[in-house]
N, C-alpha and C positions, 0 to 999 in steps of 0.2 A: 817230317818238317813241322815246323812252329806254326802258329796261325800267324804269326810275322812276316812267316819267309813265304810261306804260301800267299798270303797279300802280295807282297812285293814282286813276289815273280809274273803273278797273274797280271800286274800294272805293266812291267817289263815286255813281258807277249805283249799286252796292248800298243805300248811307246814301238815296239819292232815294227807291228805291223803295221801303224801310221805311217811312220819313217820308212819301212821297206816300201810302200806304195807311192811316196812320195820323193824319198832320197835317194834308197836302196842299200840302208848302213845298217839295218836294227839288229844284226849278230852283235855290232858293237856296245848293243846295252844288253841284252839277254844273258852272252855268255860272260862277260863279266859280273852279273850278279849271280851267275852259276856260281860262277869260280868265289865268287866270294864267301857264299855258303856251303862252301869243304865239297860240293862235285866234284869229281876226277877232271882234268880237261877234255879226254877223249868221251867219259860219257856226258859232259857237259854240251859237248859239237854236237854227238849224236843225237840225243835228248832235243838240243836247239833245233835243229834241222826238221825233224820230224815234226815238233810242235810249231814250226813256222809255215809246214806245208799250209794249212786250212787258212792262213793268214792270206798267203802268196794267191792264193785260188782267189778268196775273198775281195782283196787287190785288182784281181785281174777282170773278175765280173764288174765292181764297181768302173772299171775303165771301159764297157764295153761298149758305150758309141762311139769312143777315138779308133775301136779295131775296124769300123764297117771297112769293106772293102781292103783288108788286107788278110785275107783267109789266106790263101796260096804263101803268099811271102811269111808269114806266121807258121802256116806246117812245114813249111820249109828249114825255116829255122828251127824248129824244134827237135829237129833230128839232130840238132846241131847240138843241142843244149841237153838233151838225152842222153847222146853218148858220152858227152864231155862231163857232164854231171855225174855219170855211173863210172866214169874214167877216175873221176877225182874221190869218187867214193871207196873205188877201191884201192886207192893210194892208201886211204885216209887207214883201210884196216890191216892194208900186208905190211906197211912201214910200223918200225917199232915205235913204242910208245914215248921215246926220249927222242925220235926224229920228230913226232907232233911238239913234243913241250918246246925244243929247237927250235922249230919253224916257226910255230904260231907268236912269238913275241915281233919278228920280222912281219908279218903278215897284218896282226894288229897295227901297227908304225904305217903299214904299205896304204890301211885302210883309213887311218887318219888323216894321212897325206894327202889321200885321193878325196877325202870330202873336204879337206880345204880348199882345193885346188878346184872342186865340181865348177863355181861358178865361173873359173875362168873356160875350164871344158866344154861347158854351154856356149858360153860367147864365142869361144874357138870355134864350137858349132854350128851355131847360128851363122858366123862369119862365112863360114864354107858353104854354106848353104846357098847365101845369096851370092857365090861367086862360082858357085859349080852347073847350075840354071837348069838341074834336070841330071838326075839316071833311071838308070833301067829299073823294072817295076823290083825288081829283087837286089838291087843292091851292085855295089863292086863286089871283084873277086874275094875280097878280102874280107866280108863281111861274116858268111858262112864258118871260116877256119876261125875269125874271130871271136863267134858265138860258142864254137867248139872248145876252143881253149879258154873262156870264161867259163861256159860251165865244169871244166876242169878244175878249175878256181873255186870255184862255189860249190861243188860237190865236197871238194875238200874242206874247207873252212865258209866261204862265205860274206864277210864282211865285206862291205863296199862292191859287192857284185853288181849289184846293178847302176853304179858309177861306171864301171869297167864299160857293162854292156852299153848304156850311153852314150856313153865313147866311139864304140864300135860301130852301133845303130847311126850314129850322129855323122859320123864321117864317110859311110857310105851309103844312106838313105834321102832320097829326097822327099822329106815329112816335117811335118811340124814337129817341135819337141813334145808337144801331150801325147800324139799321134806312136813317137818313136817311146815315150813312158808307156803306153796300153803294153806294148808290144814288149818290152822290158820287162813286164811284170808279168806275162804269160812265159816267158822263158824263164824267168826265175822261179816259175812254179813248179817249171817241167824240172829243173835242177834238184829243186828241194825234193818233189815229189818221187824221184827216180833215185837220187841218193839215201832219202829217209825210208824208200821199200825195203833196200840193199840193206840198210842200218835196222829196219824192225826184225828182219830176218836172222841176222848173223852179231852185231852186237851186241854189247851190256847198255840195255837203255833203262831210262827211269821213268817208270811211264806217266807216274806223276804230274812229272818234270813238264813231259809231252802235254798231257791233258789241260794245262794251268796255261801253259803258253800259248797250245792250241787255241781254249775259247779267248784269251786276250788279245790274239792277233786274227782272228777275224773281226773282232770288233775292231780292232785297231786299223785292218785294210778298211773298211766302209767308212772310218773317220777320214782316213787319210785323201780317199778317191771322192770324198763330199766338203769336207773343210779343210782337210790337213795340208792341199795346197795354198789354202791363202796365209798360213802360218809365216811369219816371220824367218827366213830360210837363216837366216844367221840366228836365229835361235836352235834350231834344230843344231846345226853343225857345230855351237860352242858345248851342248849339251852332249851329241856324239862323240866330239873331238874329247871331253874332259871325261867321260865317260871309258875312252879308250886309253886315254893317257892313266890311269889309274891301273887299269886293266896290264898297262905293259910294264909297270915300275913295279904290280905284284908279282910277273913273271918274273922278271929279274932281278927280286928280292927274296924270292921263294927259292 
């Protein structure tokens, strides 16, 4: 790599881990500047994945007075986000490598979609919140197979994971949104963390790739969980969104 491309990616790890601590989109700037400097797509995901573990960790320490008092409903969930995460992983290596290139321009699109759409997800949230008046300390039924099939999601690709989990936290938790963010960010660790094992083991990774993104998204989670909230959210999302839209016009130009 160039001292170029090595600058760039190391900022990229940074922008992820902000934005993953804060949005939950930063695959959508990482892996498209893989992609833009000739990585494969498959060791681009891998590579991403792994070097966004220490990010996701990072994140979830910086959030750690929103967790007090939710230990139980957190390991709980993490079973969730473990198997689904190690589920998605192994999608990610038995499917051939023209079913990634296939899927992921769909999947880019899904995650742009989903951060435009976050702030109405929120209010949708918040809405139900103040008309559901209370559940149980763990949630509806739905929330466990929820977490399970998002890390599904996120073991495989990743982008806009933590919109999805959101989502999911948001419609059957009775929390504040920071409260159900802490929480969102330790599952998206366990996803990354439990997929990028499976990935250090068995695939083509660039360890490089790992090491540059790794230390930018640690620093990039402590930005995110001390100022990277008060950011301007419509800046982040024109940044993500255009970010990704680049990203999907070179799959289907390529």
């Amino acid at each position: 790599m160039t001292a170029y491309e090595v600058v760039a990616v190391l900022l990229a790890g940074l922008a992820a881990g902000t934005i993953n601590t804060v949005v939950g989109s930063g695959t959508l700037i990482t892996f498209p500047t893989l992609l833009a400097f000739g990585v494969p797509p498959v060791t681009a995901n891998v590579s991403n994945t792994i070097g966004l573990v220490p990010g996701s960790v990072s994140g979830a320490v910086g959030y750690r007075r929103e967790l007090a008092g939710q230990r139980s409903r957190v390991l709980r969930l993490c079973v969730g986000s473990l198997v689904g995460g190690l589920g998605g992983a192994v999608l990610l290596l038995v499917l051939p490598d023209g079913a990634f290139t296939a899927i992921v321009p769909a999947l880019i699109l899904l995650g742009c979609v989903l951060v435009v759409l976050q702030p109405r997800i929120s209010r949708w949230v918040a809405r139900r919140h103040d008309a559901i008046g209370g559940l149980p300390h763990h949630g509806t039924w739905w929330v466990w197979p929820g977490v399970l099939a998002t890390g599904v999601y996120g073991g495989y690709f990743g982008a806009a994971q933590g919109v999805l989990l959101m989502a999911v936290l948001g419609t059957g938790l009775d929390e504040s949104l920071q409260r159900l963010n802490a929480v969102k960010n330790v599952l998206a660790a366990v996803v990354n963390a439990v997929a990028g094992l499976l990935f250090a083991v068995v695939a083509d990774v660039d360890w490089l790739i790992v090491l540059l993104i790794g230390i930018g998204s640690v620093i990039g989670g402590q930005v995110g969980a001390t100022i990277g909230r008060r950011l301007p959210s419509t800046v982040l999302r024109i940044v993500i969104v255009g970010v990704g839209v680049v990203a999907l016009v070179a799959f289907l130009l390529g």
